[in-house]
C-alpha positions in Angstrom: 70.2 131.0 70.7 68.2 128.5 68.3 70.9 127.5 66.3 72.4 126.4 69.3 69.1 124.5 70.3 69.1 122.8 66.7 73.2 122.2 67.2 72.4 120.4 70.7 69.6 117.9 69.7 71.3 116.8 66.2 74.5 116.5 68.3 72.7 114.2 70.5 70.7 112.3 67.6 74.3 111.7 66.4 75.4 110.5 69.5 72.2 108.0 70.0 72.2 106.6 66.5 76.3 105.9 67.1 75.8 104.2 70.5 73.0 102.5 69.2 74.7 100.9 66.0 77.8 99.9 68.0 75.3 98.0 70.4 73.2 96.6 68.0 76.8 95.6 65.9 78.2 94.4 69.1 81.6 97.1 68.5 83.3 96.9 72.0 82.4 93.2 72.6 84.2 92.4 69.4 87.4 94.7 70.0 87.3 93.5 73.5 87.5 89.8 72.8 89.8 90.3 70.0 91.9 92.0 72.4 91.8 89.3 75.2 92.4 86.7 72.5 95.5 88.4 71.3 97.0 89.1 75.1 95.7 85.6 75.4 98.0 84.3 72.7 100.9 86.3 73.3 101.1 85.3 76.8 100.8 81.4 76.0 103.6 82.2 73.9 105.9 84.0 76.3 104.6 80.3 78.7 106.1 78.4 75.7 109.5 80.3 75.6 109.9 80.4 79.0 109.7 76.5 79.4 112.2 76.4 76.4 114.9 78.7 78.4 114.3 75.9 81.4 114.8 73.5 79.3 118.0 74.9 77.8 119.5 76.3 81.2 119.5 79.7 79.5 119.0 82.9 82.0 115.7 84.5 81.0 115.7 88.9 80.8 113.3 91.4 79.6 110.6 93.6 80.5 107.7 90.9 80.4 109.8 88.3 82.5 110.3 90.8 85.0 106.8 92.0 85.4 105.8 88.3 85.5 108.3 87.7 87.9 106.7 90.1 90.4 103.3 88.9 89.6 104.3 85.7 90.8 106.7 86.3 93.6 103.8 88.2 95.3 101.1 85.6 94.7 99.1 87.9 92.6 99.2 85.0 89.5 98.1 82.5 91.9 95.1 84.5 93.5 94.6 85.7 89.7 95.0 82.9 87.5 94.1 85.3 84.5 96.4 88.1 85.3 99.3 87.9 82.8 101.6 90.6 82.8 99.7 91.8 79.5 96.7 92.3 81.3 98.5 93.6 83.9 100.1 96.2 82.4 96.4 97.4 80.4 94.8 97.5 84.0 97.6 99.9 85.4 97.2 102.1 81.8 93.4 102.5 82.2 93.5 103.2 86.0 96.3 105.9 85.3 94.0 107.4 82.6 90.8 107.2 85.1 93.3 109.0 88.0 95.0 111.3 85.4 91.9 113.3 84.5 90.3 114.1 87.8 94.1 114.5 89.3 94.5 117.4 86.8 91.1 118.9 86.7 91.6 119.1 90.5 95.2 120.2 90.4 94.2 122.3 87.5 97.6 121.4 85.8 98.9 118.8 83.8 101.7 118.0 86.0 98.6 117.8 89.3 97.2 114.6 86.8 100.7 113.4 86.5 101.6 113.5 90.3 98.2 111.7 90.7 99.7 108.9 88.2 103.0 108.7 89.6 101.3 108.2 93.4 99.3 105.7 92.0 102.1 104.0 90.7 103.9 104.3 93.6 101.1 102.8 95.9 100.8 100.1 93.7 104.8 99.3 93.4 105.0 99.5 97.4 101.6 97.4 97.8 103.5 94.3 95.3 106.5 94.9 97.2 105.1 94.1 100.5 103.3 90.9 98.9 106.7 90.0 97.7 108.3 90.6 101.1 105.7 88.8 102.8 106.0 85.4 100.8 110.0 85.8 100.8 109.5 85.5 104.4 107.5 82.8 104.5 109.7 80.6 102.5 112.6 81.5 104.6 110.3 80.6 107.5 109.2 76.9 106.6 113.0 75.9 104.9 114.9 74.2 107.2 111.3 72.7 107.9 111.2 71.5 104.3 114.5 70.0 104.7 114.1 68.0 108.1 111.3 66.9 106.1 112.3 66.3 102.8 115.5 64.1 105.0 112.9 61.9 106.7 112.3 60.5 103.0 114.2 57.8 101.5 114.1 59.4 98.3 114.2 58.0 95.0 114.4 59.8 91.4 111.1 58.2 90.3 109.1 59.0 93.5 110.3 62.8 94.4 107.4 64.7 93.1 104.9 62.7 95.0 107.1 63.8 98.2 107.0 67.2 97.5 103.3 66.2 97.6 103.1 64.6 100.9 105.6 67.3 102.4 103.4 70.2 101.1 100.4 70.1 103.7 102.3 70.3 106.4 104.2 74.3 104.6 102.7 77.6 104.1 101.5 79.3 101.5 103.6 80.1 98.9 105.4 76.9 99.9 102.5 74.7 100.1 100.7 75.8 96.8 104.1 75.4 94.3 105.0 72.1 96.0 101.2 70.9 95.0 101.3 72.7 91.3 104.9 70.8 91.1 103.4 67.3 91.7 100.7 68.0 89.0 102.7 69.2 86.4 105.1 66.3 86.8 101.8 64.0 86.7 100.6 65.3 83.6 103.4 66.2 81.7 106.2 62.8 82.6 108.7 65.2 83.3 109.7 65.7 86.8 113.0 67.8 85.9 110.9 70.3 84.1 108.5 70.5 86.7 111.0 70.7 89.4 112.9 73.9 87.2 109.4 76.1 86.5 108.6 75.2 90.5 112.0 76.8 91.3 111.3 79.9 88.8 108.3 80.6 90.9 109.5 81.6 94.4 112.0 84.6 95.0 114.3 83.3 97.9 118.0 81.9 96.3 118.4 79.2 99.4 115.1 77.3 97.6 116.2 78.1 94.2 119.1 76.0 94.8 117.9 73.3 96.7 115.5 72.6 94.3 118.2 73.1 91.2 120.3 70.6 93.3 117.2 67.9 93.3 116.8 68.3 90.0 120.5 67.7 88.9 120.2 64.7 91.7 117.6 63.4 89.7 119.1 63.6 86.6 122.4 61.4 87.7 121.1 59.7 90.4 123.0 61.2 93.0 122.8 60.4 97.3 119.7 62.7 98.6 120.8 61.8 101.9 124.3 64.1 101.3 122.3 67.0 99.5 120.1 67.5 102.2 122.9 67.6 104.5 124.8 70.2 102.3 121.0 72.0 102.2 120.7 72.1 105.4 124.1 73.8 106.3 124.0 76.3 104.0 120.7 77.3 104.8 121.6 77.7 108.6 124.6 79.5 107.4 122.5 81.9 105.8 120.0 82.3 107.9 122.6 83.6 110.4 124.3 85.9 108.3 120.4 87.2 107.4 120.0 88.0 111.1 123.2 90.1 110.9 121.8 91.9 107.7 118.6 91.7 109.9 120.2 93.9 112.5 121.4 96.4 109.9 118.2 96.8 108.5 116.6 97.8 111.8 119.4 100.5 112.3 118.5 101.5 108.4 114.8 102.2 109.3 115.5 103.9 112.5 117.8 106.3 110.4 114.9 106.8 107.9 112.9 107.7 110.3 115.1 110.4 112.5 115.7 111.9 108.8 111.8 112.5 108.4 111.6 113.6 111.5 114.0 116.1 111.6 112.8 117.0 107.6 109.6 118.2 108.9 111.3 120.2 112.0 113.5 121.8 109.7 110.5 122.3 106.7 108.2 124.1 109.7 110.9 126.3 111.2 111.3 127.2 107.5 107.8 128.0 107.3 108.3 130.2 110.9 111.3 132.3 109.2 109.3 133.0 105.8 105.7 133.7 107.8 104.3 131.3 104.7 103.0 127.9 104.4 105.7 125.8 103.0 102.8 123.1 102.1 101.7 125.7 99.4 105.0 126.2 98.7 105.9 122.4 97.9 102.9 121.7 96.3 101.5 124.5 94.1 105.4 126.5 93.0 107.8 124.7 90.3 110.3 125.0 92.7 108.6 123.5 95.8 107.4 120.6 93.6 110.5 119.6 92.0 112.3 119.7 95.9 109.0 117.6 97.2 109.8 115.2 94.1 113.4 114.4 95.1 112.3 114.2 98.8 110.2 111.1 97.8 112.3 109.4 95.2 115.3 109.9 98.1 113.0 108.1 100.1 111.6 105.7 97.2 115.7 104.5 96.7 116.3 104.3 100.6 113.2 102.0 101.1 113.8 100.0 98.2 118.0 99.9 99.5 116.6 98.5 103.3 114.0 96.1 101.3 117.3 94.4 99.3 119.3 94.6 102.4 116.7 92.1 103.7 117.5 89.6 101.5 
């Protein structure tokens, strides 16, 4: 029993002196703004080669463009000016570790702390989603109103970004803040093509990625406004009724979804009636009932994210 006494206080002597080094030595401040500085770095990097694939009309992929993508198209960048998709992606790695171990100690498995990861992801996916949603409808909202707008102008090629200025206070947000942050840029930098192209990169909906294109190019040759807002304007009507149609589809989609549920759990309780055993314990603490409670939700992961496309 005394060794184990002697054991416990030079284990915590160790532990006191470390603690007290790395806070006297400044450790984790260091490592923590070495860290920053690098994600710092590599994301005004990825800023630099993204301007050059604008620039060159080249079509941008990748893992990082795509999780900047998101962060943008939901507004999360804009609320967050310091949330790069670096950051981003060590934020989600320390919250699954901080889920991961109570998850499992709970679960008293490794695949309970898993599961806990996996709803956190998911609850995280469907929470940027639904920010993403949101702002697509916005935009689809206030663009014919951008274009009666934008056709009360008489437009030049010198003068367009100051416009886009004028026309921005009377659009929601996301339409109201890019239009702003377009003006700016094209202010500081001289170049209103290049602003015009990363304004374009930064909101989902296709209709105002190619009006905007369209402005640019008109810009760039000196082409009639008066005509391309016109053409805008039909197509957008166009495809705002053939989104009501999709609309309509979607509605029947979700109605389906739900019926399925519903008549999952009917069937999963007269299951439970047959066997005289709570299928719950089943699904959740047997292999078996977690793999089938697993495919239930990824079934219902792909149908929700089919019904979320359809609405585009």
């Amino acid at each position: 029993m005394g060794w184990k006494i002697v054991f416990f206080i030079f284990l915590l002597l160790a532990f006191y002196f470390l603690f007290d080094w790395m806070g006297q030595e400044r450790i984790l401040r260091k490592y923590l703004k070495r860290t920053y500085r690098s994600l710092d770095a590599q994301a005004r990097r990825r800023l630099r080669e993204n301007r050059r694939a604008l620039l060159l009309m080249q079509k941008q992929k990748g893992f990082w463009y795509r999780v900047e993508q998101r962060l943008i198209y939901s507004g999360l960048q804009q609320r967050l000016p310091g949330l790069t998709p670096e950051v981003f992606i060590v934020l989600i790695l320390l919250l699954s570790a901080a889920v991961y171990v109570p998850a499992a100690w709970v679960a008293g498995t490794v695949l309970g702390g898993l599961a806990g990861i996996g709803l956190v992801l998911g609850i995280g996916y469907l929470c940027l989603s639904t920010l993403m949603a949101k702002n697509y409808r916005s935009v689809n909202d206030n663009l014919l109103k951008f274009l009666d707008f934008l056709g009360n102008y008489s437009i030049t090629a010198g003068e367009v970004t100051g416009i886009l200025n004028q026309i921005s206070k009377y659009m929601d947000e996301p339409l109201k803040s890019v239009l702003d942050e377009c003006y700016y840029e094209a202010q500081t930098s001289g170049d209103a093509s290049l602003a015009l192209l990363s304004m374009a990169e930064k909101i989902e909906h296709p209709k105002f990625k190619e009006l905007v294109r369209n402005i640019e190019i008109s810009i760039r040759y000196s082409a009639d406004f008066t005509s391309l807002v016109l053409n805008s304007r039909r197509s957008v009507r166009e495809h705002l009724r053939t989104r009501q149609e999709r609309k309509a589809l979607v509605n029947e989609a979700v109605i389906n979804m739900i019926l399925l549920a519903g008549m999952s759990v009917i069937i999963l309780i007269s299951v439970e009636q047959l066997i005289g055993t709570s299928i719950w314990l089943l699904l959740c603490f047997t292999l078996p009932g977690r793999i089938a409670l697993a495919a239930i939700l990824i079934i219902f992961g792909l149908l929700y994210r089919q019904v979320r496309n359809m609405d585009r």
